[in-house]
N, CA, C and O atoms as CSV, one atom per row, in Angstrom:
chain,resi,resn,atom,element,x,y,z
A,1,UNK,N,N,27.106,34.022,-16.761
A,1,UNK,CA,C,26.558,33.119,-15.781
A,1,UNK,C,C,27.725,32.414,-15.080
A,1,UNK,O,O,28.699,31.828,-15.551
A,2,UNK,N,N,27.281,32.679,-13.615
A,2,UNK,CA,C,28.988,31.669,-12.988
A,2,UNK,C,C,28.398,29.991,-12.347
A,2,UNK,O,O,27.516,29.724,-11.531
A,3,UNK,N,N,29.230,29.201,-13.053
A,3,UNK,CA,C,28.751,27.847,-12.153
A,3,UNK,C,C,29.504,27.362,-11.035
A,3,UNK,O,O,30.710,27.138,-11.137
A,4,UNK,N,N,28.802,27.172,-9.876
A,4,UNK,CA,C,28.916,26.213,-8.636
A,4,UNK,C,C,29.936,25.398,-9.051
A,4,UNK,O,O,29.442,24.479,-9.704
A,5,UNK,N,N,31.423,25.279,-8.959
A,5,UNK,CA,C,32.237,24.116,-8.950
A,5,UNK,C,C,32.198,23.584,-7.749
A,5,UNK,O,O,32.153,22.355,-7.809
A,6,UNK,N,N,32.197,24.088,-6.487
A,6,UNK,CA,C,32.688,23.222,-5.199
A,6,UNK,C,C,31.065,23.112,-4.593
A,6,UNK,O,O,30.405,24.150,-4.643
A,7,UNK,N,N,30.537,22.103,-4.130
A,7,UNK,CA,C,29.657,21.965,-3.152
A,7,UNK,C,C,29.965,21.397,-2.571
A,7,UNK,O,O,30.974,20.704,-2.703
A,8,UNK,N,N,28.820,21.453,-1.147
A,8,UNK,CA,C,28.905,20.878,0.714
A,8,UNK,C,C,29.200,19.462,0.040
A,8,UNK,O,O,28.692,18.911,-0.937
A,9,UNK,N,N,30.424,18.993,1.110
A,9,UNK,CA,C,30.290,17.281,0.612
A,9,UNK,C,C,29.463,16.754,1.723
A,9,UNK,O,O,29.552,17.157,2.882
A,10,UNK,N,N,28.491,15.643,1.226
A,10,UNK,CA,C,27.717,14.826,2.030
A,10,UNK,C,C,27.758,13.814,2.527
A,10,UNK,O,O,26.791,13.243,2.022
A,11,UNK,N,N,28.221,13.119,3.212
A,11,UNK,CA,C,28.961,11.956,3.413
A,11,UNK,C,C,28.047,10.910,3.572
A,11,UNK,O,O,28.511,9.848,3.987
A,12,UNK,N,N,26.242,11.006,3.211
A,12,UNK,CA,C,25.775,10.249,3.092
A,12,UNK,C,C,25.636,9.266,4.425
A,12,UNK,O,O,25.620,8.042,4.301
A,13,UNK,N,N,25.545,9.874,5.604
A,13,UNK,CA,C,24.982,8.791,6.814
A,13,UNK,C,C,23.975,9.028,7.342
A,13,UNK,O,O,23.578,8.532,8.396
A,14,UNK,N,N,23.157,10.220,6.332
A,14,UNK,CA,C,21.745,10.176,6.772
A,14,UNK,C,C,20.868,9.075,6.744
A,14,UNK,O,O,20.269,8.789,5.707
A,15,UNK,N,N,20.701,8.269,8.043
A,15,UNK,CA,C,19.782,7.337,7.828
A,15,UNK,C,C,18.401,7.405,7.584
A,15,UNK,O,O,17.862,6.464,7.002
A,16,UNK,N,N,17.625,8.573,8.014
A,16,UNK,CA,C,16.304,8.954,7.767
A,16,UNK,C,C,16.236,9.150,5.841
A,16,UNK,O,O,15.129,9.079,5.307
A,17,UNK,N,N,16.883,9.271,5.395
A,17,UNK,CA,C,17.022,9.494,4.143
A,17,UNK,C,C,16.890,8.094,3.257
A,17,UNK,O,O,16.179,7.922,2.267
A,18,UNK,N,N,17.773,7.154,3.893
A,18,UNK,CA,C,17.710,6.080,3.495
A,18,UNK,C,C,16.443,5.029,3.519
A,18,UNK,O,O,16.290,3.960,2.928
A,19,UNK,N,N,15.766,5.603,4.248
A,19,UNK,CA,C,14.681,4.824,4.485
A,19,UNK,C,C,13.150,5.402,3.940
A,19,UNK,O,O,12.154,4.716,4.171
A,20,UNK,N,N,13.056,6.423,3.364
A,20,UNK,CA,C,12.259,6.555,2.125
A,20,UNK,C,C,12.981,7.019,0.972
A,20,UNK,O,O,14.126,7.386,0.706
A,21,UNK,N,N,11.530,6.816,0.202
A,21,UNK,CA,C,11.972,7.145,-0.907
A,21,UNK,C,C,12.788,8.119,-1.652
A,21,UNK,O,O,12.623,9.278,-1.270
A,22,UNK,N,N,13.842,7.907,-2.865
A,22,UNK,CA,C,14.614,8.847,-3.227
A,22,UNK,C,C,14.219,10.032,-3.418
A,22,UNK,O,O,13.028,10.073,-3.726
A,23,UNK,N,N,14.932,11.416,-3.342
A,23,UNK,CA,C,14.460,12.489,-3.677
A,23,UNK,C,C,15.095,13.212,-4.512
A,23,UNK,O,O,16.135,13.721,-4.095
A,24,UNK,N,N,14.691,13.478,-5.904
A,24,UNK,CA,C,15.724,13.525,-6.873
A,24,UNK,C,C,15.572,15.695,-6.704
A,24,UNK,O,O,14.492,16.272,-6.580
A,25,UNK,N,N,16.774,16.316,-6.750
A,25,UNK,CA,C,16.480,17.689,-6.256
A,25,UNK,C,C,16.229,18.560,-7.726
A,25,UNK,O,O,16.574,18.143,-8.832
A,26,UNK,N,N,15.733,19.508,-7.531
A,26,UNK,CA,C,15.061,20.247,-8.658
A,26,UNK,C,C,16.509,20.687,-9.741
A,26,UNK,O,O,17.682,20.821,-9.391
A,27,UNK,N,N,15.953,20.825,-11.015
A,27,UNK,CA,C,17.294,20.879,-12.050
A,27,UNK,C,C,17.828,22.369,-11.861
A,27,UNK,O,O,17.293,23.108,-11.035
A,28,UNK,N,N,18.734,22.726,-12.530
A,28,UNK,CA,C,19.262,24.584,-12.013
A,28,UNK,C,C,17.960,24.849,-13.238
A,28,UNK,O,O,17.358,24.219,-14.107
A,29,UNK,N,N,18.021,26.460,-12.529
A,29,UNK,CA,C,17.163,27.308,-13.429
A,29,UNK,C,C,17.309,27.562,-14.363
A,29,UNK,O,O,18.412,27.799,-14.855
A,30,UNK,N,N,16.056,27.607,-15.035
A,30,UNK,CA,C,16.425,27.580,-16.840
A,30,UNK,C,C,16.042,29.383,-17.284
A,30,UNK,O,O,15.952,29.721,-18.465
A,31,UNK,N,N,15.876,30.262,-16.259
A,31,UNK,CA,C,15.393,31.058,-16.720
A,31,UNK,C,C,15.425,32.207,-14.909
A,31,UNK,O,O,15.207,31.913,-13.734
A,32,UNK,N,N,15.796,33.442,-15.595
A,32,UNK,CA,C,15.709,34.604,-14.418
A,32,UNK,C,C,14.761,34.744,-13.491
A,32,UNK,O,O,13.705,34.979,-14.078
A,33,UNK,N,N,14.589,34.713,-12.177
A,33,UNK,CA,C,13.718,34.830,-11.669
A,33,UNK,C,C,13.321,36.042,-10.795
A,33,UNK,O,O,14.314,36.275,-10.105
A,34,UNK,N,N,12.618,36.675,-10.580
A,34,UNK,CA,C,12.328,38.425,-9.911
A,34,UNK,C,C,11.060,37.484,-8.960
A,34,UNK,O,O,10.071,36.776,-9.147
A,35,UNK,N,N,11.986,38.118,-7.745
A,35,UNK,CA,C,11.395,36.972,-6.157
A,35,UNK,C,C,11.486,38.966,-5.617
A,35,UNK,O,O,11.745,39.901,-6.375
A,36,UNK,N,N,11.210,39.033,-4.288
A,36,UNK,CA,C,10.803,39.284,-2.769
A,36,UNK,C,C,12.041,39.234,-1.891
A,36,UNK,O,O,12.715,40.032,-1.240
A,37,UNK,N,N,12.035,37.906,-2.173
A,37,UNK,CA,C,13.327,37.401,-0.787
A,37,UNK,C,C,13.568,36.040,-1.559
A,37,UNK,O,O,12.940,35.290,-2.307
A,38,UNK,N,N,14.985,36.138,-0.896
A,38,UNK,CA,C,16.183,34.968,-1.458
A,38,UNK,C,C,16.770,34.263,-0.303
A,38,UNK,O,O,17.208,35.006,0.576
A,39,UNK,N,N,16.886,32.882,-0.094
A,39,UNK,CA,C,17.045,32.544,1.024
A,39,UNK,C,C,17.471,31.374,0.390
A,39,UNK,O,O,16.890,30.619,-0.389
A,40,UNK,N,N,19.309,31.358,1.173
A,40,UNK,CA,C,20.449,31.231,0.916
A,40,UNK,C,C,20.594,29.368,1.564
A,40,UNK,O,O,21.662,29.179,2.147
A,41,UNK,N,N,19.614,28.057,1.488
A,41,UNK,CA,C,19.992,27.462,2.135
A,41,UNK,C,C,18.836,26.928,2.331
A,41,UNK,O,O,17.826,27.632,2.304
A,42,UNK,N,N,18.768,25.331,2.607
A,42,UNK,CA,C,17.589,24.872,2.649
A,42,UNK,C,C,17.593,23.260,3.544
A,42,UNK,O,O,17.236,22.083,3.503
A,43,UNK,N,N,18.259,24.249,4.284
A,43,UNK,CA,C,18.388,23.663,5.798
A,43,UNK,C,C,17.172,24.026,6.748
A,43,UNK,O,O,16.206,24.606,6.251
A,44,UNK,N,N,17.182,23.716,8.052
A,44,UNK,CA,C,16.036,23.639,9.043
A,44,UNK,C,C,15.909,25.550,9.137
A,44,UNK,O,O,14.781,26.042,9.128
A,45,UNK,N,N,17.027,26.375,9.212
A,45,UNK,CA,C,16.832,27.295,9.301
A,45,UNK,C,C,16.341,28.327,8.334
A,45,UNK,O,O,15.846,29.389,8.713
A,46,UNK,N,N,16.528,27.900,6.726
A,46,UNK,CA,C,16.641,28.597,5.556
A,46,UNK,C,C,14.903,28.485,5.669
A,46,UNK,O,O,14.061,29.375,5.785
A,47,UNK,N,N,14.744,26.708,5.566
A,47,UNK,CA,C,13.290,26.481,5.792
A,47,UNK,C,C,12.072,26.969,6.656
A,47,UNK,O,O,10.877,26.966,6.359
A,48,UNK,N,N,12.532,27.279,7.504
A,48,UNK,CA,C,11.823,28.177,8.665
A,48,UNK,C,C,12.154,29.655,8.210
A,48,UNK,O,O,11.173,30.373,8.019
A,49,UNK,N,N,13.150,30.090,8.051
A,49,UNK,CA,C,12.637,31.613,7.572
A,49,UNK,C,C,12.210,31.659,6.195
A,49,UNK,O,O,12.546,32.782,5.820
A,50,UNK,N,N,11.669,31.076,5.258
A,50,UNK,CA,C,10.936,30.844,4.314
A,50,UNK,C,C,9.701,30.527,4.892
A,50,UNK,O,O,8.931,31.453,4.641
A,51,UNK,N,N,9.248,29.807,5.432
A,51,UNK,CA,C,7.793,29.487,5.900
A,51,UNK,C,C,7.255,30.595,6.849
A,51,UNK,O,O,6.146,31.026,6.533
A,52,UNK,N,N,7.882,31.181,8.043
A,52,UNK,CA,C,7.392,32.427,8.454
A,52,UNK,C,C,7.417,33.607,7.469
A,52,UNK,O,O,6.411,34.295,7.645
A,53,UNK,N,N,8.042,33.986,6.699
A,53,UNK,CA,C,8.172,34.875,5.880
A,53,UNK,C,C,6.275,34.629,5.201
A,53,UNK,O,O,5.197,35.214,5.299
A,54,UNK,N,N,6.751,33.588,4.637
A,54,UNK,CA,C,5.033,32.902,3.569
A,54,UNK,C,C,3.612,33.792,4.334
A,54,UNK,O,O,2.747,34.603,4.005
A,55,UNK,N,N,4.107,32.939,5.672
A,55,UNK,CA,C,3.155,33.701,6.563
A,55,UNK,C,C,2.970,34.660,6.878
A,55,UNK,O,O,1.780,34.970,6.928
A,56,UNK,N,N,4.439,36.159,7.453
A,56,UNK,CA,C,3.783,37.448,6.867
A,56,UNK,C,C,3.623,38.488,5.693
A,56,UNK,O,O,3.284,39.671,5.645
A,57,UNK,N,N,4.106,37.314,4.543
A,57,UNK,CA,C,4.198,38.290,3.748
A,57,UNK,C,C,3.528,37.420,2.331
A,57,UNK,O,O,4.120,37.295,1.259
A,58,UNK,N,N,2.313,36.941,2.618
A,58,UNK,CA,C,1.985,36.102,2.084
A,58,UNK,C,C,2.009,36.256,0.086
A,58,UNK,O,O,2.174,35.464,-0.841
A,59,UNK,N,N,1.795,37.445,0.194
A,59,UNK,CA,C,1.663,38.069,-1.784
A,59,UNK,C,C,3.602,38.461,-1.783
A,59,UNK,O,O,4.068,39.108,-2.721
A,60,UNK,N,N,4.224,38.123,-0.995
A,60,UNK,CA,C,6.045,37.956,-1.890
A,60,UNK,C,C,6.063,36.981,-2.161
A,60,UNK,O,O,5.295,36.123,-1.724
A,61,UNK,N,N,6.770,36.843,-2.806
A,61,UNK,CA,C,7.607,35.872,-3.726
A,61,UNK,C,C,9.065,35.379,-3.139
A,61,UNK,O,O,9.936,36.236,-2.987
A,62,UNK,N,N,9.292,34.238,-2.863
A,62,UNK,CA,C,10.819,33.591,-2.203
A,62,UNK,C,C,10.986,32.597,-2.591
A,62,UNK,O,O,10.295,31.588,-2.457
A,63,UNK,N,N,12.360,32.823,-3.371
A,63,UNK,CA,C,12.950,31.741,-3.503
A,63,UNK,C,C,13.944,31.149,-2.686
A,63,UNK,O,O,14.657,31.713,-1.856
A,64,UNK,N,N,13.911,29.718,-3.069
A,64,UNK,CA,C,14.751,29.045,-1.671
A,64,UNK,C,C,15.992,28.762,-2.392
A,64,UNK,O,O,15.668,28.642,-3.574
A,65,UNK,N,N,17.756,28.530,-2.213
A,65,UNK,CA,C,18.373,28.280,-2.976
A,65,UNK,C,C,19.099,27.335,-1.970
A,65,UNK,O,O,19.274,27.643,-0.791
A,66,UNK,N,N,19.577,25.958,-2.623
A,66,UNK,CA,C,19.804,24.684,-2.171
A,66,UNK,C,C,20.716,24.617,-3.048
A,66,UNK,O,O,20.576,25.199,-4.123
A,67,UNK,N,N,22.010,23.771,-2.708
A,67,UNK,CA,C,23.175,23.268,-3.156
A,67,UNK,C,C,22.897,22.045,-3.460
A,67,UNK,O,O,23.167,21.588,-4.571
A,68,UNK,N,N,22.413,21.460,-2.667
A,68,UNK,CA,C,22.086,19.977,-2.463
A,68,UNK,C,C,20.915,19.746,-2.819
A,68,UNK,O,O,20.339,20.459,-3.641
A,69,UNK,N,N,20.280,18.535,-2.160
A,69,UNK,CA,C,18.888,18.327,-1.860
A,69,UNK,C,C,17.828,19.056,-0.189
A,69,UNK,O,O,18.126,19.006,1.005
A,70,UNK,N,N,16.843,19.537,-0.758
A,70,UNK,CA,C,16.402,20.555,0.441
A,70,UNK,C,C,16.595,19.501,1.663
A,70,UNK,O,O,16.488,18.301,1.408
A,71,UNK,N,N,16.907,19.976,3.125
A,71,UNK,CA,C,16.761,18.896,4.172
A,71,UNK,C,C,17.628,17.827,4.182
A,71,UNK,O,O,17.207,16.795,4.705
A,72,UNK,N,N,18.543,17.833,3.807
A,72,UNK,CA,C,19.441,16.502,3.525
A,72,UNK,C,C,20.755,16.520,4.056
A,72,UNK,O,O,21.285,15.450,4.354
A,73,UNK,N,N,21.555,17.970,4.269
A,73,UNK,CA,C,22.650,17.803,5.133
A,73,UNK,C,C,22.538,17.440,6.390
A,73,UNK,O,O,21.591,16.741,6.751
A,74,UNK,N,N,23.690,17.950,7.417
A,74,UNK,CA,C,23.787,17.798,8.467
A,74,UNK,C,C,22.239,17.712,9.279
A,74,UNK,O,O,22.031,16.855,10.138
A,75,UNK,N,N,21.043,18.883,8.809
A,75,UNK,CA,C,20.181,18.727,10.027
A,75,UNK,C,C,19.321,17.989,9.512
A,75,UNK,O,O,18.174,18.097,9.944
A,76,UNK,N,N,19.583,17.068,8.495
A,76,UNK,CA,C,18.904,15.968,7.882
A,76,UNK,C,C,19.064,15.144,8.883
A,76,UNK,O,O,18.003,15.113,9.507
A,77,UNK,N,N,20.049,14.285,9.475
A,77,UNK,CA,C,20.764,13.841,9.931
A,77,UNK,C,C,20.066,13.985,11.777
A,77,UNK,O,O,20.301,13.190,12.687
A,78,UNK,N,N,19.475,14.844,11.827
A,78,UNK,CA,C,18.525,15.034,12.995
A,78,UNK,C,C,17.705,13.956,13.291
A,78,UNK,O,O,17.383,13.214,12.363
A,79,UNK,N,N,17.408,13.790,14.129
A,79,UNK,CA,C,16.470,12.419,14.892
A,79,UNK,C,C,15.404,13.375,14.974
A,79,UNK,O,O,14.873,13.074,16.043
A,80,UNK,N,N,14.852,14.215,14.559
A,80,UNK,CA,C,13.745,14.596,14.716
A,80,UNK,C,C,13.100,14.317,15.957
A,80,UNK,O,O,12.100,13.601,16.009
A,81,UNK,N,N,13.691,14.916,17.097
A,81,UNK,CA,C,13.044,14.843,18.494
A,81,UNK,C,C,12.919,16.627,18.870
A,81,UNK,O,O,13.685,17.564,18.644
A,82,UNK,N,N,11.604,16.541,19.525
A,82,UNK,CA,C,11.948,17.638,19.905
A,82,UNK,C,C,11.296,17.767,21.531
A,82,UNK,O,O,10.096,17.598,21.745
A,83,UNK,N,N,12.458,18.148,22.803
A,83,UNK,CA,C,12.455,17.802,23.739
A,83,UNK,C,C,12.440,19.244,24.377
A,83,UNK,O,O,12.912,20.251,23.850
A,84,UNK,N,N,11.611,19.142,25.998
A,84,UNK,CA,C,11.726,20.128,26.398
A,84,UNK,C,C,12.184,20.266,27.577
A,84,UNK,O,O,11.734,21.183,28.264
A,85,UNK,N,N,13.114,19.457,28.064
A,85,UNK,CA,C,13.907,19.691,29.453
A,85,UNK,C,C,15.367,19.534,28.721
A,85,UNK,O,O,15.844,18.962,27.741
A,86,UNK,N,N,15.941,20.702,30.183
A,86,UNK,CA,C,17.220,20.642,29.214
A,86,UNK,C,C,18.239,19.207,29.788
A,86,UNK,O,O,17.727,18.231,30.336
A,87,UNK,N,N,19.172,19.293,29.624
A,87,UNK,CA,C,20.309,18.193,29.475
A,87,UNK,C,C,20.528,18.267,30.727
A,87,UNK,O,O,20.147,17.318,31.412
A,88,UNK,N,N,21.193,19.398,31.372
A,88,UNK,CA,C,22.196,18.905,32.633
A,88,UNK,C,C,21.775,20.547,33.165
A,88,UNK,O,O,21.829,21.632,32.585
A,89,UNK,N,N,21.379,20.177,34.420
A,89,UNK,CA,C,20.769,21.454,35.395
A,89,UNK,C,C,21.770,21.007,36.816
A,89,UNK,O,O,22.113,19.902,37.237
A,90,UNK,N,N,21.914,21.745,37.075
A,90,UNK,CA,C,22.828,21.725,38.739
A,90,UNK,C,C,21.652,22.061,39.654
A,90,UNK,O,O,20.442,21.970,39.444
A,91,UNK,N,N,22.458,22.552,40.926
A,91,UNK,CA,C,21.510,22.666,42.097
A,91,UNK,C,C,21.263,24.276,42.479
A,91,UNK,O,O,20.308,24.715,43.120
A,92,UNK,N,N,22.327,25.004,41.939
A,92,UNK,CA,C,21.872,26.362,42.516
A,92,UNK,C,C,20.641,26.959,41.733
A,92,UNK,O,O,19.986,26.341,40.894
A,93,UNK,N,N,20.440,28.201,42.122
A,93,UNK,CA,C,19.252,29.016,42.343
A,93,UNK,C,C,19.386,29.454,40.880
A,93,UNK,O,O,18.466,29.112,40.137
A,94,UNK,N,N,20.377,30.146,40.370
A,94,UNK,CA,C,20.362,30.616,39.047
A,94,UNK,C,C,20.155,29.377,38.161
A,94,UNK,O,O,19.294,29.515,37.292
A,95,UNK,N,N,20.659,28.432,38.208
A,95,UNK,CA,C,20.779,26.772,37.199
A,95,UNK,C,C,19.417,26.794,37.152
A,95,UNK,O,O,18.876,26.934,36.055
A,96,UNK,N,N,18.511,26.638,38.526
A,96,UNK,CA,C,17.571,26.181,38.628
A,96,UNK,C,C,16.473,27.159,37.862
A,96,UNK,O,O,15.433,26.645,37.452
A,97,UNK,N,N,16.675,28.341,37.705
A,97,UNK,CA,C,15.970,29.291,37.163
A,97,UNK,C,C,16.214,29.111,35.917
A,97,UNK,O,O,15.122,28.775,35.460
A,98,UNK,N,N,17.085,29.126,34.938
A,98,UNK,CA,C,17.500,29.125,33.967
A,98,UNK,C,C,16.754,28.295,33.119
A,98,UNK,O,O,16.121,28.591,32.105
A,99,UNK,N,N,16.945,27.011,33.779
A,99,UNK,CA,C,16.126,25.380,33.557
A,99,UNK,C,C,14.727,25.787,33.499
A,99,UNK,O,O,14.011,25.485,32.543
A,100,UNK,N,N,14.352,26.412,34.420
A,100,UNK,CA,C,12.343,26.905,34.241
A,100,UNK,C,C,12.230,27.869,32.560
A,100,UNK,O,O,11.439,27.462,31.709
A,101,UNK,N,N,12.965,28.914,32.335
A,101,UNK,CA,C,12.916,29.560,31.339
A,101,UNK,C,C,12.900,28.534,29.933
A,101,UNK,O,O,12.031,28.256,29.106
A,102,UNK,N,N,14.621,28.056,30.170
A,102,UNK,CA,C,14.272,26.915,29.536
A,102,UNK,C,C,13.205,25.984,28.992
A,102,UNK,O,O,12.899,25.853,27.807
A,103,UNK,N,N,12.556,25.201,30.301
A,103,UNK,CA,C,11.331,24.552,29.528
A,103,UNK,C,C,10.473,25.224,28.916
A,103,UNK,O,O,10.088,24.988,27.771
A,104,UNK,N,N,10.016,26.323,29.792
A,104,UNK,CA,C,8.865,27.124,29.231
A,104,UNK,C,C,9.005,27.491,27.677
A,104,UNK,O,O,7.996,27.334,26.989
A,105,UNK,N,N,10.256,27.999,27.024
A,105,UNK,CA,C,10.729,28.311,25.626
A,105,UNK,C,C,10.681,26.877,25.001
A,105,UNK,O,O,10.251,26.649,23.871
A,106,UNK,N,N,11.091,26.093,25.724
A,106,UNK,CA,C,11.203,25.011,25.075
A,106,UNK,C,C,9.248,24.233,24.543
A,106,UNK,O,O,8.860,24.053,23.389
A,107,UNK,N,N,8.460,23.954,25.823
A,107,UNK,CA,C,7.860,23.731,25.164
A,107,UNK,C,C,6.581,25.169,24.396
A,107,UNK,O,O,5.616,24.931,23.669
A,108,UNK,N,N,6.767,25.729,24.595
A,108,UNK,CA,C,6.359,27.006,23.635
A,108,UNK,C,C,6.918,26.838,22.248
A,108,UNK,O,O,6.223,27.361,21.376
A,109,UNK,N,N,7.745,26.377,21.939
A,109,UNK,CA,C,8.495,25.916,20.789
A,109,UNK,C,C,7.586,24.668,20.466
A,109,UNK,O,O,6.992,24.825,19.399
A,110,UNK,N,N,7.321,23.504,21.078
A,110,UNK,CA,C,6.990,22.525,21.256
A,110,UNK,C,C,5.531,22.182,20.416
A,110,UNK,O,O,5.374,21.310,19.561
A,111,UNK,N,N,4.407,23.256,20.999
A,111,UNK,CA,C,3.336,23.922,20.833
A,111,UNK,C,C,2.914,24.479,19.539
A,111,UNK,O,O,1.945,24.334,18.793
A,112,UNK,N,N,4.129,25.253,19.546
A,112,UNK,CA,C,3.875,25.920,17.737
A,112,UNK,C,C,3.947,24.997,16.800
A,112,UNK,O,O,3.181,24.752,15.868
A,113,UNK,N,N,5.244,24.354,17.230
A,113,UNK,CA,C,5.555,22.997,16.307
A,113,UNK,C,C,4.636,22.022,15.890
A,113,UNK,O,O,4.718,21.689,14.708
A,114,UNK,N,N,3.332,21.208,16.948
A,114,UNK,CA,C,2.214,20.642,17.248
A,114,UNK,C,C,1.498,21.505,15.898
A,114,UNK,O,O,1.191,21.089,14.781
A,115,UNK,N,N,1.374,22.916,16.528
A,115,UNK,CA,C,0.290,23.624,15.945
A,115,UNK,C,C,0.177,23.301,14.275
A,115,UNK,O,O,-0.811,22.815,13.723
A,116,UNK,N,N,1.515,23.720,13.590
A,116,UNK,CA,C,1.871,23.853,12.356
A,116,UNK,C,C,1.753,22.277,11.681
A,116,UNK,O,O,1.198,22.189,10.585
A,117,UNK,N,N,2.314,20.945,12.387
A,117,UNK,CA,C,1.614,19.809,12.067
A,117,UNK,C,C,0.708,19.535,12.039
A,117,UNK,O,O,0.669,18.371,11.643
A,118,UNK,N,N,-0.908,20.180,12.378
A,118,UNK,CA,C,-1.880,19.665,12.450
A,118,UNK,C,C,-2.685,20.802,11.719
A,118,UNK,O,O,-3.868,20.688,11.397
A,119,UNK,N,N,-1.715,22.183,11.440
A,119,UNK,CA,C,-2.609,23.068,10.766
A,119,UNK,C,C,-2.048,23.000,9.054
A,119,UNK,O,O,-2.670,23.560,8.151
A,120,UNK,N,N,-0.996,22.350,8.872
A,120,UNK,CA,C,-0.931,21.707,7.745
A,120,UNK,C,C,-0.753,19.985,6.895
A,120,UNK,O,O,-0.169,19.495,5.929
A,121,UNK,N,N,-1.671,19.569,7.997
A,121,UNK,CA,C,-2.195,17.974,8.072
A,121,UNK,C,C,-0.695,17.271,7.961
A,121,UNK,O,O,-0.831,16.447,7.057
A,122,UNK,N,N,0.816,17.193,8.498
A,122,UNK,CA,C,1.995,17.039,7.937
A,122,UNK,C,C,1.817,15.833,7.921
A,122,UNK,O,O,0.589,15.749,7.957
A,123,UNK,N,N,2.269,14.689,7.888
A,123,UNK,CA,C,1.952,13.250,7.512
A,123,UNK,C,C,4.032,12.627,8.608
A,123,UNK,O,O,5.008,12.009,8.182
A,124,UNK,N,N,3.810,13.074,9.588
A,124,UNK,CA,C,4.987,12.837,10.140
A,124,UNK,C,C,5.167,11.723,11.525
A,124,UNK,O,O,6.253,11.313,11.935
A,125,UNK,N,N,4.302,11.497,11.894
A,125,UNK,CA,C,3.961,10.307,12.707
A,125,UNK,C,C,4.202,10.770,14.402
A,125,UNK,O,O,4.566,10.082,15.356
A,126,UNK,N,N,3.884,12.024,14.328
A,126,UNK,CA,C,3.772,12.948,15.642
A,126,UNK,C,C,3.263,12.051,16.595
A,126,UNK,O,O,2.250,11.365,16.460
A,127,UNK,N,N,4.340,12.107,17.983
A,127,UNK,CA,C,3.973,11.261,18.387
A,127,UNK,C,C,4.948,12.050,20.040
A,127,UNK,O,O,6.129,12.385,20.136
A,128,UNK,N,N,3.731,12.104,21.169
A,128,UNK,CA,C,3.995,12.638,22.544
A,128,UNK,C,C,4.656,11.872,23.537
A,128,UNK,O,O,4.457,12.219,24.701
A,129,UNK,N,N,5.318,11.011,23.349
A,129,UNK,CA,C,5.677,9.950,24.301
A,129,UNK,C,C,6.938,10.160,25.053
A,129,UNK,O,O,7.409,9.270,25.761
A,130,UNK,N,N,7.324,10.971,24.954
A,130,UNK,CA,C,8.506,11.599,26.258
A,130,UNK,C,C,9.825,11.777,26.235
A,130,UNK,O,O,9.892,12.826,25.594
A,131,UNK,N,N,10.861,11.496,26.477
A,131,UNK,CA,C,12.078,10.878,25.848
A,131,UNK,C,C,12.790,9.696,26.337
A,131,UNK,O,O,12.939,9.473,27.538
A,132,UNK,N,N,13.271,8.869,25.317
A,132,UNK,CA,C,14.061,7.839,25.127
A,132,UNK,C,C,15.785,8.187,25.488
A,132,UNK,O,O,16.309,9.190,25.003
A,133,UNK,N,N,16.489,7.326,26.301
A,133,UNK,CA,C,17.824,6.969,26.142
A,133,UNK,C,C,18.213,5.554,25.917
A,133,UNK,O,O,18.095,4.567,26.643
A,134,UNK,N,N,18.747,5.719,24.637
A,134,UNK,CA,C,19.280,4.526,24.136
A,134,UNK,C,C,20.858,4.503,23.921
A,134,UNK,O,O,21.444,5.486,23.467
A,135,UNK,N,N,21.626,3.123,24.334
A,135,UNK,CA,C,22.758,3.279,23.798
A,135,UNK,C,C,23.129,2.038,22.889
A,135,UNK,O,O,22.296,1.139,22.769
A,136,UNK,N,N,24.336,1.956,22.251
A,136,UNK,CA,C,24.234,1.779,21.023
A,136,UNK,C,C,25.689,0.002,21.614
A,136,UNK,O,O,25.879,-0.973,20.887
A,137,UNK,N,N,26.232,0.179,22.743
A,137,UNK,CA,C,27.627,-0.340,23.393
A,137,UNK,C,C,27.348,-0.537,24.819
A,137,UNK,O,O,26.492,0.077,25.457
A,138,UNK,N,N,28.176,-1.486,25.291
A,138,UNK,CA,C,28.134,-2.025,26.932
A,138,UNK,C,C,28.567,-0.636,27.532
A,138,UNK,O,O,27.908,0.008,28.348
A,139,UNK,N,N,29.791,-0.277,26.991
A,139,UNK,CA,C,29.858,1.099,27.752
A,139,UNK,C,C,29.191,1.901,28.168
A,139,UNK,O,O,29.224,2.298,29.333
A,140,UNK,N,N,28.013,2.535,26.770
A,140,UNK,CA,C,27.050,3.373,26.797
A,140,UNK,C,C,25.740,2.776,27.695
A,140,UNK,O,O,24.975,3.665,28.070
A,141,UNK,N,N,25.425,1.591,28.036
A,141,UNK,CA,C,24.685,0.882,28.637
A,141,UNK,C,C,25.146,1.564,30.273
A,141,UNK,O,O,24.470,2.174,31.101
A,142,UNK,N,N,26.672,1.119,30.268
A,142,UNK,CA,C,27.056,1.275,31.800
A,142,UNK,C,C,27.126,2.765,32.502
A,142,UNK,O,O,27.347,2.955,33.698
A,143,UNK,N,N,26.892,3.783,31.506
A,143,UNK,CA,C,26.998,5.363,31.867
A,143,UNK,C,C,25.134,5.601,31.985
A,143,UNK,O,O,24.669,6.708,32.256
C-alpha cells in the first residue's frame, strides 16, 4: 500500500467555507473497492463528470477520489455566480458574433444548471437577479 505524503496546500481563504458548518472529509479506505469509473478529484469538474456519468450509466459504480475535502480548493473559493454575458466584447462583426454564441452557451448552461437545482430540490438560495459589481477600494470604486 503507498501513502499520500505531499498534498494540495490550502491556504484556507475560502470564505464560503467559513461560514457554514465544518466539514469533516471521509477517513481513507479501510478496504478494496471494485467501482466502474474512478474519478481523480473532487473539484467542480471531477464532480460534474461523476454526476453525468450517474446519469448515463446509472447501474456503475464511481468512485470519487479527493485529497482534501470534496469542493474546498481553489473552485471552492468560487462566488458561485453564474453569468451569461461575456466580459469585454468590441465592436466588430466577428466580436459581435462571438458574444451571441457566447450568451446562447452561456445561458444554455444557465438552464441546465436551474434544471438540476430544482430537479434535485438543492437547498442553495438560487436566486435570478442579474449581476453585481462591487469593489472592495476607492480605486476600484473609481474604474
Amino acid at each position: 500500500m503507498h501513502k499520500i505524503k505531499i498534498l494540495p496546500r490550502n491556504d484556507n481563504t475560502n470564505g464560503w467555507s467559513k461560514i457554514i458548518k465544518q466539514r469533516i472529509p471521509s477517513t481513507h479506505l479501510q478496504e478494496d473497492l471494485h467501482v466502474d469509473w474512478v474519478i481523480v478529484g473532487g473539484g467542480l469538474a471531477g464532480l460534474a463528470a461523476a454526476r453525468r456519468l450517474a446519469e448515463h450509466r446509472p447501474s456503475d459504480k464511481i468512485a470519487i477520489l479527493e485529497a482534501g475535502v470534496v469542493g474546498e480548493g481553489a473552485q471552492g473559493r468560487n462566488s458561485g455566480f453564474a453569468i451569461d454575458i461575456p466580459h469585454n466584447v468590441g465592436s466588430s462583426v466577428g466580436e459581435l458574433n462571438h458574444a451571441q454564441r457566447h450568451l446562447r452557451l452561456a445561458r444554455s448552461a444557465i438552464s441546465y444548471l436551474k434544471a438540476q437545482v430544482d430537479k434535485y430540490n438543492i437547498d442553495c438560495d438560487w436566486s435570478e437577479t442579474g449581476k453585481f459589481h462591487a469593489a472592495v477600494s476607492t480605486k476600484g470604486i473609481e474604474n
